[in-house]
C-alpha positions as CSV (number, residue, x, y, z in Angstrom):
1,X,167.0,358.7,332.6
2,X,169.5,356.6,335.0
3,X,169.2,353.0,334.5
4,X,167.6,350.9,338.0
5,X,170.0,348.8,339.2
6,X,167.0,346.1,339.4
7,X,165.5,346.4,335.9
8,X,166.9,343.3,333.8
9,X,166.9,343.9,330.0
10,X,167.0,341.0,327.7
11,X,167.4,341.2,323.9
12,X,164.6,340.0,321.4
13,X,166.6,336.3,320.9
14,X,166.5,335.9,324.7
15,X,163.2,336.3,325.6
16,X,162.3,333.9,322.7
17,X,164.5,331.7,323.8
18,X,163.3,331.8,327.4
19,X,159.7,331.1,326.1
20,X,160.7,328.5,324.4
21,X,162.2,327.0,327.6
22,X,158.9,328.0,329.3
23,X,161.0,330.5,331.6
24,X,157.7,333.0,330.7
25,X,155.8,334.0,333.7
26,X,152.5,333.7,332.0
27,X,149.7,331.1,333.4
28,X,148.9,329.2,330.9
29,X,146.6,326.8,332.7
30,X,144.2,330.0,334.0
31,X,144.2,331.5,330.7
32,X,143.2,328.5,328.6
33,X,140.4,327.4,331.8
34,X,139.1,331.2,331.4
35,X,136.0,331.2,329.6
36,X,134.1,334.1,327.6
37,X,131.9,334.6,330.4
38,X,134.6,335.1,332.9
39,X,136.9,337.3,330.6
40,X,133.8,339.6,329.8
41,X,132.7,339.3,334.2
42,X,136.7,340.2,334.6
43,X,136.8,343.3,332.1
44,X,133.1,344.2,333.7
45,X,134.7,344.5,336.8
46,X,137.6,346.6,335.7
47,X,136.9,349.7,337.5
48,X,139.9,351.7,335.2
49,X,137.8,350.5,332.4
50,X,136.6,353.5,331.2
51,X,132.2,353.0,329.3
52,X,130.4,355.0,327.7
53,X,130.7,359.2,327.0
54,X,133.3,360.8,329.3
55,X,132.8,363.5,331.7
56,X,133.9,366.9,329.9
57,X,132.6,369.3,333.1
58,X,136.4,369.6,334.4
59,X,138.2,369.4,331.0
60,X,140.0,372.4,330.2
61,X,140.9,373.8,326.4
62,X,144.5,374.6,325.6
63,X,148.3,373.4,326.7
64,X,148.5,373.1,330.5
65,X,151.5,375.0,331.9
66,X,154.5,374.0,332.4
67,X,156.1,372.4,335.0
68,X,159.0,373.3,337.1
69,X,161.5,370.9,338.1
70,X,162.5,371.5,341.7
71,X,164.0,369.1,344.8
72,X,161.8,369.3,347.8
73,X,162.0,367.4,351.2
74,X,158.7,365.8,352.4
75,X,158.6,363.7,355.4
76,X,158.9,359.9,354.8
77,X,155.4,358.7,356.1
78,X,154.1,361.4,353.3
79,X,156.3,360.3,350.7
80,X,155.1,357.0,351.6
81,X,151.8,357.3,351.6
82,X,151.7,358.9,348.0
83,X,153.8,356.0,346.7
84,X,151.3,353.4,347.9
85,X,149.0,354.7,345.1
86,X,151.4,353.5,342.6
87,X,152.4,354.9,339.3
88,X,151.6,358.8,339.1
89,X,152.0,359.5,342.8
90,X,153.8,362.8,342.2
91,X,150.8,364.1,339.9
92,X,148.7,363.2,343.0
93,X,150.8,365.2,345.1
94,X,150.8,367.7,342.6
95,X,147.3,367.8,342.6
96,X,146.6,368.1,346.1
97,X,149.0,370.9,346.5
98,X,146.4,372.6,343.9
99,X,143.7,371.6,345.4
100,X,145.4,373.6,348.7
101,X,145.9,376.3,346.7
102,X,143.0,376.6,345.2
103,X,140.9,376.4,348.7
104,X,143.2,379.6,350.0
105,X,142.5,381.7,346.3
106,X,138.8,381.2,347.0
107,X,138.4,381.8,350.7
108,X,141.1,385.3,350.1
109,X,138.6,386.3,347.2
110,X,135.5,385.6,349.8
111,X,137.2,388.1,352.3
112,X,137.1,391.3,349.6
């Protein structure tokens, strides 16, 4: 993987020594104010915080298939609009494209 040219890498003797300077980016002054009520509200509210059993009815058994690598073009509003969901965009995409597929397998089976 190609290194970004805005990802700064610091060895483990830096970043102590920038914590020891308080260069750290942590809040220390809302994290010792937060009390046990509002950590637990906070992780309550958490809506990627998965509770209690999890829905098996669209898990499927075995490896999933794999992937092929390919370049594709995609207008930039598209592209754009993907990326605003953040991390895992391209298995959204990826996942709409199936869901497109899927729709056309069904409705060509519903014309036999």
């Amino acid at each position: 993987m190609r290194k970004k040219d805005d990802t700064v890498r610091y060895t483990a003797k830096q970043i102590k020594a920038r914590v020891e300077h308080g260069e750290d980016r942590t809040n220390w002054r809302k994290a010792k104010a937060m009390t046990g009520r509002k950590l637990e509200a906070s992780i309550r509210a958490d809506v990627d915080d998965v509770r209690g059993e999890p829905d098996w009815t669209k898990a499927i058994m075995g490896v999933p298939a794999p992937k092929d690598h390919i370049n594709i073009r995609v207008d930039h509003d598209v592209l754009e609009w993907f990326r605003a969901s953040g991390r895992g965009y391209q298995t959204l995409m990826n996942n709409v494209l199936r869901a497109f597929v899927q729709s056309r397998q069904d409705s060509s089976s519903d014309k036999r």
